[in-house]
C-alpha positions as YAML, in Angstrom:
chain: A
units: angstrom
residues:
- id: 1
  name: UNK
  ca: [1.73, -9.27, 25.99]
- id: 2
  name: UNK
  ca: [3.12, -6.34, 27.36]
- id: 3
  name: UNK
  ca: [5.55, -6.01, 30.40]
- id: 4
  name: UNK
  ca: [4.87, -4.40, 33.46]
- id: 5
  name: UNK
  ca: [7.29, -1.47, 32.13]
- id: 6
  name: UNK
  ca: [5.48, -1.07, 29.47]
- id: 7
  name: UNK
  ca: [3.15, 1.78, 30.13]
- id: 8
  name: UNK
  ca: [6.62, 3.95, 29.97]
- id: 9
  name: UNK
  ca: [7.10, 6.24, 26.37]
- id: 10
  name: UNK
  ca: [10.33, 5.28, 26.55]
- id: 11
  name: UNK
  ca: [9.98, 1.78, 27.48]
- id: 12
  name: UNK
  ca: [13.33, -0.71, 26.69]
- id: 13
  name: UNK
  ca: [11.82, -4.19, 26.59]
- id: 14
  name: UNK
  ca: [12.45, -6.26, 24.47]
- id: 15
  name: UNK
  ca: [9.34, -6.45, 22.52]
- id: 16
  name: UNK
  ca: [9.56, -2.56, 21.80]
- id: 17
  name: UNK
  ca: [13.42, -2.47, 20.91]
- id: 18
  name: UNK
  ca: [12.62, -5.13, 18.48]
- id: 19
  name: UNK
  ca: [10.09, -3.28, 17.30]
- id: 20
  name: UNK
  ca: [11.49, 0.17, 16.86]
- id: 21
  name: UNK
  ca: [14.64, -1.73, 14.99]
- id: 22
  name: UNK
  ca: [11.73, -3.44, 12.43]
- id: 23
  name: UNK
  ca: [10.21, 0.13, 12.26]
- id: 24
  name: UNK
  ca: [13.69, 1.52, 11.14]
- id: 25
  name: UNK
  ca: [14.92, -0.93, 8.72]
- id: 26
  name: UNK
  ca: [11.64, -1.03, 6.71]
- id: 27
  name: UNK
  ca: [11.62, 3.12, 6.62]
- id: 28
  name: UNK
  ca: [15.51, 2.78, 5.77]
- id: 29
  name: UNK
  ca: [14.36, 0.25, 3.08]
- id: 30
  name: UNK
  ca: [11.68, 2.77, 1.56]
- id: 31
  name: UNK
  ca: [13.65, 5.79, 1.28]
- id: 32
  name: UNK
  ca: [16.21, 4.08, -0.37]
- id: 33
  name: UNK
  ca: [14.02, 2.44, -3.14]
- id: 34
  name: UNK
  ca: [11.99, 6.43, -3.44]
- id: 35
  name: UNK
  ca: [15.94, 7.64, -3.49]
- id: 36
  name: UNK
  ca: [16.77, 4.51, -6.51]
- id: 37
  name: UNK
  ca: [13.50, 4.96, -8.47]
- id: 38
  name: UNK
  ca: [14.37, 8.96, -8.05]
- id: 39
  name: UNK
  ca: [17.73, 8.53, -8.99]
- id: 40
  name: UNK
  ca: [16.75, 6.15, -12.24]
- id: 41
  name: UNK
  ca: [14.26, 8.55, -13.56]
- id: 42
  name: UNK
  ca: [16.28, 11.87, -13.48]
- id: 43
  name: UNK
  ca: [18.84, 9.92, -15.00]
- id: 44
  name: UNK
  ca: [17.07, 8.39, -17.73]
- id: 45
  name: UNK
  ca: [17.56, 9.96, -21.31]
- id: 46
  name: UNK
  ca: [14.54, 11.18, -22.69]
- id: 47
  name: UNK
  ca: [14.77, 9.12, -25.62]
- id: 48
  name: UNK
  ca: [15.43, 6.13, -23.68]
- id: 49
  name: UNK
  ca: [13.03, 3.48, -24.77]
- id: 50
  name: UNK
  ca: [11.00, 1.59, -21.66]
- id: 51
  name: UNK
  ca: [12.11, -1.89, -20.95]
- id: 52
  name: UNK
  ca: [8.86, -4.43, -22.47]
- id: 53
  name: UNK
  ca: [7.52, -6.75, -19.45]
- id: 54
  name: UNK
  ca: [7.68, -10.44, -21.65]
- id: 55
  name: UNK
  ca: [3.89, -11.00, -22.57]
- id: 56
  name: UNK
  ca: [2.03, -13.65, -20.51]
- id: 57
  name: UNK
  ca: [-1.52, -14.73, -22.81]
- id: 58
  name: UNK
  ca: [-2.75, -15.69, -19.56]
- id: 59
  name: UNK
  ca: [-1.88, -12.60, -17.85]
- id: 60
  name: UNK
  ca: [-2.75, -9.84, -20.85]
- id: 61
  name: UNK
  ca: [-6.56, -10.51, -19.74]
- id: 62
  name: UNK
  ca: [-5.89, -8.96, -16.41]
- id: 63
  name: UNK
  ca: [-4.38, -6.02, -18.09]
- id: 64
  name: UNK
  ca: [-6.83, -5.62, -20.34]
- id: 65
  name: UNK
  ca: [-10.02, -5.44, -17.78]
- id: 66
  name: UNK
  ca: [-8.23, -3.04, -15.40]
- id: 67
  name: UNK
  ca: [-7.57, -0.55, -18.83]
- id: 68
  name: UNK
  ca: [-11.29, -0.77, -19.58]
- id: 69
  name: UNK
  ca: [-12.09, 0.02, -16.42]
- id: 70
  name: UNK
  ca: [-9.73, 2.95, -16.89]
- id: 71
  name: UNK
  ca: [-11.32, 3.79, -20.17]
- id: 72
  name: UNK
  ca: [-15.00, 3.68, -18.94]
- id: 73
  name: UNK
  ca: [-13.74, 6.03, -15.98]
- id: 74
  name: UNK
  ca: [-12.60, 8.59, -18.61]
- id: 75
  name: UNK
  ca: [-15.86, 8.42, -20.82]
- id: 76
  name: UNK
  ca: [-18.25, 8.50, -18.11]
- id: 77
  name: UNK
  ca: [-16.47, 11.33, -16.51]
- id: 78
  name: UNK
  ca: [-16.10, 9.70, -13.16]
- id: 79
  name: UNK
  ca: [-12.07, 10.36, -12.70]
- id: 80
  name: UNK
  ca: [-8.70, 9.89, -14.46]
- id: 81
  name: UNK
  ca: [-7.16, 7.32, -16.82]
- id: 82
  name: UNK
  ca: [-6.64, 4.38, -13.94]
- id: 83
  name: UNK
  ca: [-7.79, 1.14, -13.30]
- id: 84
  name: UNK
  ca: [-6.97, -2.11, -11.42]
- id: 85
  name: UNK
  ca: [-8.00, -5.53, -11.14]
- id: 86
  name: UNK
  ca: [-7.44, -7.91, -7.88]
- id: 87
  name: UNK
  ca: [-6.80, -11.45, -9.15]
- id: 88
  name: UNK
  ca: [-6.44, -14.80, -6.92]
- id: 89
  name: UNK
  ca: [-6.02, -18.08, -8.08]
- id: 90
  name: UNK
  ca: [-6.41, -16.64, -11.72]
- id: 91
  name: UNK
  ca: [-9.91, -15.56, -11.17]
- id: 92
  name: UNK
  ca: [-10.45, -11.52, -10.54]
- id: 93
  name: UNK
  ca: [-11.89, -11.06, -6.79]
- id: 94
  name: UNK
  ca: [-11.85, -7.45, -6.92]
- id: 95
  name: UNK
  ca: [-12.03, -4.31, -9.97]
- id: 96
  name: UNK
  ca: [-11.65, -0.49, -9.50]
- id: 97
  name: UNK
  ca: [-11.27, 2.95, -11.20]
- id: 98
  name: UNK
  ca: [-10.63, 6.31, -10.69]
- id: 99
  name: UNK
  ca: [-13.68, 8.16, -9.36]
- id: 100
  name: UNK
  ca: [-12.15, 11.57, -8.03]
- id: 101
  name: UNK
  ca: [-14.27, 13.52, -10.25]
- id: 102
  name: UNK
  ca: [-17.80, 11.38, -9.18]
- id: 103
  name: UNK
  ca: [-17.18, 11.50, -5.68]
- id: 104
  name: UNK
  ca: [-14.96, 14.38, -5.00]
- id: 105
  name: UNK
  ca: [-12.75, 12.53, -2.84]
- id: 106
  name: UNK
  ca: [-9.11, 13.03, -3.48]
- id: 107
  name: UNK
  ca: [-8.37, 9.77, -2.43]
- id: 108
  name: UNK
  ca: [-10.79, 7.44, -4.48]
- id: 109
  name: UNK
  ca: [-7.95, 5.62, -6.85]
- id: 110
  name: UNK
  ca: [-8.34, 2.74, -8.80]
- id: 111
  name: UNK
  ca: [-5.88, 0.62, -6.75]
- id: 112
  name: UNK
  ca: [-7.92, 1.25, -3.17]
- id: 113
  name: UNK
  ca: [-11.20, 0.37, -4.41]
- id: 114
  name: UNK
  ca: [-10.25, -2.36, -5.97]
- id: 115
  name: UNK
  ca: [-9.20, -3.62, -2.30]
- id: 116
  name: UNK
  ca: [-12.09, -2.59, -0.88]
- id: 117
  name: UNK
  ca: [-13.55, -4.47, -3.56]
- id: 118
  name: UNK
  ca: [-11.70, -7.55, -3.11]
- id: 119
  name: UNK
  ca: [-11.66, -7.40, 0.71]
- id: 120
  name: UNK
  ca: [-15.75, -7.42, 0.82]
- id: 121
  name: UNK
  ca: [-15.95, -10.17, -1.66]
- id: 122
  name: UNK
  ca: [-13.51, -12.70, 0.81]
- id: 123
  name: UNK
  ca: [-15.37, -11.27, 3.46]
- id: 124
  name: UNK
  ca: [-18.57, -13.45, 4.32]
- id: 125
  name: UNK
  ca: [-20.15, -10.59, 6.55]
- id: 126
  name: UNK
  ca: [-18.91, -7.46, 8.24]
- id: 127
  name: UNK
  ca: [-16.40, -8.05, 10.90]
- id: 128
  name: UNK
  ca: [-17.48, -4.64, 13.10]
- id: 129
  name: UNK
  ca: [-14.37, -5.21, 15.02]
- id: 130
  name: UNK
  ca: [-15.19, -9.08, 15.86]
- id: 131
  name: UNK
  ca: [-14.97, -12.50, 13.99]
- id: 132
  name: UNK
  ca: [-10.94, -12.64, 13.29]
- id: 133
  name: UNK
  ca: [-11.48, -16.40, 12.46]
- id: 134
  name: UNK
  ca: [-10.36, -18.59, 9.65]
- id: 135
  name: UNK
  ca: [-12.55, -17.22, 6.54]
- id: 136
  name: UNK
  ca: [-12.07, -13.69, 6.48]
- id: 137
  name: UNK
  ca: [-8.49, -11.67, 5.52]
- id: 138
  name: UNK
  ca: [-8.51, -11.36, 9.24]
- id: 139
  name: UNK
  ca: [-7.06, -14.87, 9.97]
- id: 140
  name: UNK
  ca: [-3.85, -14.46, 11.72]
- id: 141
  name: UNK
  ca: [-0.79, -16.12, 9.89]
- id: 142
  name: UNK
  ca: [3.01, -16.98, 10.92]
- id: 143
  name: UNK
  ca: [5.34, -14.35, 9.67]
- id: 144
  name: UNK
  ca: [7.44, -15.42, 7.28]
- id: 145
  name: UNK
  ca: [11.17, -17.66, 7.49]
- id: 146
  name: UNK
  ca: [13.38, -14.49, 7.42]
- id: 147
  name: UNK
  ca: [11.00, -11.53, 8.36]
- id: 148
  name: UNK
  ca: [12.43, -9.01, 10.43]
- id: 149
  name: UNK
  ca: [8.66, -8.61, 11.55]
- id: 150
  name: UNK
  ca: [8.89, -8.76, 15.32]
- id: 151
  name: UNK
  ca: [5.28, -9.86, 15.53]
- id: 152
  name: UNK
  ca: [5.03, -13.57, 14.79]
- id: 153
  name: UNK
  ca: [1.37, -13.61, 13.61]
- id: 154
  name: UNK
  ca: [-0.70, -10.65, 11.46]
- id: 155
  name: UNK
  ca: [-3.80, -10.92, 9.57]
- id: 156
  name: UNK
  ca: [-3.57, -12.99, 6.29]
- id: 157
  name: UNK
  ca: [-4.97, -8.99, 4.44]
- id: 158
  name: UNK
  ca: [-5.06, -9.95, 0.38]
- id: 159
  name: UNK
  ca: [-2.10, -12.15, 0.81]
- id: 160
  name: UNK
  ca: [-2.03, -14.69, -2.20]
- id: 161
  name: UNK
  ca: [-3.13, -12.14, -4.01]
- id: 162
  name: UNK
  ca: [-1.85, -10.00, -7.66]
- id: 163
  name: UNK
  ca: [-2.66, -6.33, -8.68]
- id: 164
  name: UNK
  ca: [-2.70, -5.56, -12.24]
- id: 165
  name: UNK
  ca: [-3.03, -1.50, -12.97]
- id: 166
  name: UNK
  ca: [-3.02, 0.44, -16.13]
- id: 167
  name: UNK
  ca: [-0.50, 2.92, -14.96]
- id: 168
  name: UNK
  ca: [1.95, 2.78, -12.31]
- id: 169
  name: UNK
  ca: [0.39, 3.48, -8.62]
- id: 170
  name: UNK
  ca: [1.36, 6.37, -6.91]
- id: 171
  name: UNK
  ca: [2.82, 6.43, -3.04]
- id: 172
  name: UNK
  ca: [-0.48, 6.33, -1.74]
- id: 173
  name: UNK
  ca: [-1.56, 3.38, -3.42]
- id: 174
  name: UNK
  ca: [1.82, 1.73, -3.62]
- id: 175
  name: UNK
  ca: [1.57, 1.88, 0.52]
- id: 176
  name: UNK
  ca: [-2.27, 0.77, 0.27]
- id: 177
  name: UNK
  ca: [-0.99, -2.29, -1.57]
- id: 178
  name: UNK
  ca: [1.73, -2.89, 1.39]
- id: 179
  name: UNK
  ca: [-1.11, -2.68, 3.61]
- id: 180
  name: UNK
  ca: [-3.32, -5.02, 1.95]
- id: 181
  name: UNK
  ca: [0.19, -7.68, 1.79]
- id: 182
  name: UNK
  ca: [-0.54, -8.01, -1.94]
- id: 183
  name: UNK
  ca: [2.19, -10.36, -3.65]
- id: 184
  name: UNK
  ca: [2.76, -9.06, -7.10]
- id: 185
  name: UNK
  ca: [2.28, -5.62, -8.61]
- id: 186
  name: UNK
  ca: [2.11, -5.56, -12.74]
- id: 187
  name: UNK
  ca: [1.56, -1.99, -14.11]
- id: 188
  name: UNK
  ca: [1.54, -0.85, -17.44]
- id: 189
  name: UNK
  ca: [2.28, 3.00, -17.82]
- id: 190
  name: UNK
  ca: [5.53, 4.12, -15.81]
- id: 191
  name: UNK
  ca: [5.78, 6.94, -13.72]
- id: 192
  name: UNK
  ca: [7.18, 9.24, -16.75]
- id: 193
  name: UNK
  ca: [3.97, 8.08, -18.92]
- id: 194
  name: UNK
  ca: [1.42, 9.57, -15.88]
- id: 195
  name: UNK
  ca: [3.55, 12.84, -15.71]
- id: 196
  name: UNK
  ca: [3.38, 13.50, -19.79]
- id: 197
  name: UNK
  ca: [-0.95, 13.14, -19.41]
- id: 198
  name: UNK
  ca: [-0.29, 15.64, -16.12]
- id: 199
  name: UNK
  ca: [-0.77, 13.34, -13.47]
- id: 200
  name: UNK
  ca: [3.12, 13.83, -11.51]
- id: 201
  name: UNK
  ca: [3.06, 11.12, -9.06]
- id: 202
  name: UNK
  ca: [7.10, 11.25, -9.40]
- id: 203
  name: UNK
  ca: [7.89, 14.30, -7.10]
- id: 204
  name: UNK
  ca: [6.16, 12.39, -4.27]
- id: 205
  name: UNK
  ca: [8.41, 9.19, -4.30]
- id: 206
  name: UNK
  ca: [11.40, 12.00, -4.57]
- id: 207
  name: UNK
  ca: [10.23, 13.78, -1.82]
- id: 208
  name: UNK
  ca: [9.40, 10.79, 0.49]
- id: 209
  name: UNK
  ca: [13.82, 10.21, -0.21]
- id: 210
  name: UNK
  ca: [13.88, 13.45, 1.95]
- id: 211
  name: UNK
  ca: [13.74, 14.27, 5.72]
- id: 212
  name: UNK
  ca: [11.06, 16.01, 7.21]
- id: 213
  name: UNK
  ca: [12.13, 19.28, 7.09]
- id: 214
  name: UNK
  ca: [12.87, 19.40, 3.44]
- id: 215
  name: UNK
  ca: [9.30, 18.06, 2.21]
- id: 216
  name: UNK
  ca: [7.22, 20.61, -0.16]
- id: 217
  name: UNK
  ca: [4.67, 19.92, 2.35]
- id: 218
  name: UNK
  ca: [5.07, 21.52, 6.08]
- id: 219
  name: UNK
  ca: [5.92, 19.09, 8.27]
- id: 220
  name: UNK
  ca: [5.87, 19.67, 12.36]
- id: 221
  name: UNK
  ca: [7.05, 16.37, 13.84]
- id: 222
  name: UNK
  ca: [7.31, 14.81, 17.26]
- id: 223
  name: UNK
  ca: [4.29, 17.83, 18.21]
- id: 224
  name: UNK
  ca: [2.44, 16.86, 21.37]
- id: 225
  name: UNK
  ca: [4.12, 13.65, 21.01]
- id: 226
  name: UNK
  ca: [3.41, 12.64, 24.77]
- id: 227
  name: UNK
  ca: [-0.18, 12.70, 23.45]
- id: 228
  name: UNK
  ca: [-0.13, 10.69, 20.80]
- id: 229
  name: UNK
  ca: [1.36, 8.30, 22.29]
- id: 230
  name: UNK
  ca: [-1.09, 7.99, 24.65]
- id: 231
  name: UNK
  ca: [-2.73, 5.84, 21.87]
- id: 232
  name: UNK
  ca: [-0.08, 3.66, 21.69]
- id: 233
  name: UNK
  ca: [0.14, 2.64, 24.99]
- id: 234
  name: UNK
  ca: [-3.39, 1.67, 25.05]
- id: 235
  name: UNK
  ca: [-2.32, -0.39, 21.68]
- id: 236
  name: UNK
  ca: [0.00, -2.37, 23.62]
- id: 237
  name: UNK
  ca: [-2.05, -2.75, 26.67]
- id: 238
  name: UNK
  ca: [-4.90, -3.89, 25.09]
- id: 239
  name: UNK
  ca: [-4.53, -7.97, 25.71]
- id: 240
  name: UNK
  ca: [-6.13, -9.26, 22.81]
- id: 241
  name: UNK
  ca: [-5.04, -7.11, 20.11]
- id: 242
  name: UNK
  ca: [-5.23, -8.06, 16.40]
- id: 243
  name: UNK
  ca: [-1.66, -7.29, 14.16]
- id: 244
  name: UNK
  ca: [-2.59, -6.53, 11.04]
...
């Protein structure tokens, strides 16, 4: 619930200062792992032989399905060298490849249809905005012993859940996994592997490190920003919202 200040854009209560501090540390925490995983690679000798994951049997399967999946993407011609596997309770509930090329979508990665993927298959119907109840990833769940979260319930997402991927995921997948509150990432190929077959997904976890104004991208922020917000405050006023 919000309080009757809240409809202010620069409201100080409580619930809003705690968030905007749980907003800052995790964006603090980000740029410093982009920064550590930039700082590791440019220092890395190029002879420097990759560190070997110890084998799991049971696991190798995983690994195996999401590289044919990666493999039949290639031959068919439907995108690049990637795919992923979602696997709960050692059984896979979700698969995906790269289908840039099929669908012309710059954003159709192995790693986010494999959650699409996953998400239908818990799903026992569509939602269309309604149904949060115990059965679908929309079941709300405590926060965890220790979270700085200031929201003590969100939906329970792909929680319980593993990703295995051929390659390592780029930024927009890595934050699609966040999203979907996936517990365990295994990749294969590392970032330096994807740049050598010309896919650079390294320059965007560097550039993330940087503030706005430095990005190779433009950047214009806080434009119109009493608009936007607008959004926001009907967020927060809306009584029965769903954290996700």
């Amino acid at each position: 619930m919000t309080s009757p200040d809240c409809s202010s854009t620069q409201c100080n209560c409580q619930q809003h200062v705690d968030r905007r501090k749980f907003l800052g540390r995790t964006l603090a925490g980000t740029l410093a792992t982009a920064a550590a995983m930039s700082g590791s690679m440019a220092s890395a000798a190029p002879s420097e032989a990759p560190v070997k994951a110890k084998t799991d049997p049971n696991k190798r399967k995983f690994m195996e399905e999401a590289t044919r999946l990666a493999i039949e993407s290639v031959e068919k011609g439907w995108g690049g060298p990637f795919g992923a596997v979602i696997v709960k309770d050692g059984e896979i509930i979700g698969r995906g490849q790269n289908r840039v090329l099929l669908t012309g979508i710059p954003v159709f990665h192995a790693e986010v249809t494999a959650i699409m993927d996953a998400s239908a298959r818990l799903n026992p119907k569509a939602l269309l905005g309604s149904e949060y109840g115990a059965g679908t990833i929309l079941e709300m769940i405590p926060r965890e012993s220790g979270s700085p979260d200031p929201v003590p319930e969100r939906a329970r997402m792909l929680k319980g859940c593993e990703i295995y991927i051929n390659g390592a995921p780029c930024p927009m997948c890595m934050s699609a996994i966040y999203w979907s509150r996936i517990d365990h990432v295994y990749f294969a190929a590392s970032l330096k592997d994807t740049s050598q077959i010309g896919f650079d997904d390294a320059f965007q976890y560097e550039d993330f490190a940087k503030p706005w104004a430095d990005r190779r991208i433009a950047v214009t922020e806080n434009f119109e920003r009493d608009v936007g917000l607008k959004a926001y405050e009907a967020w927060m006023a809306k009584k029965d919202r769903h954290p996700y």
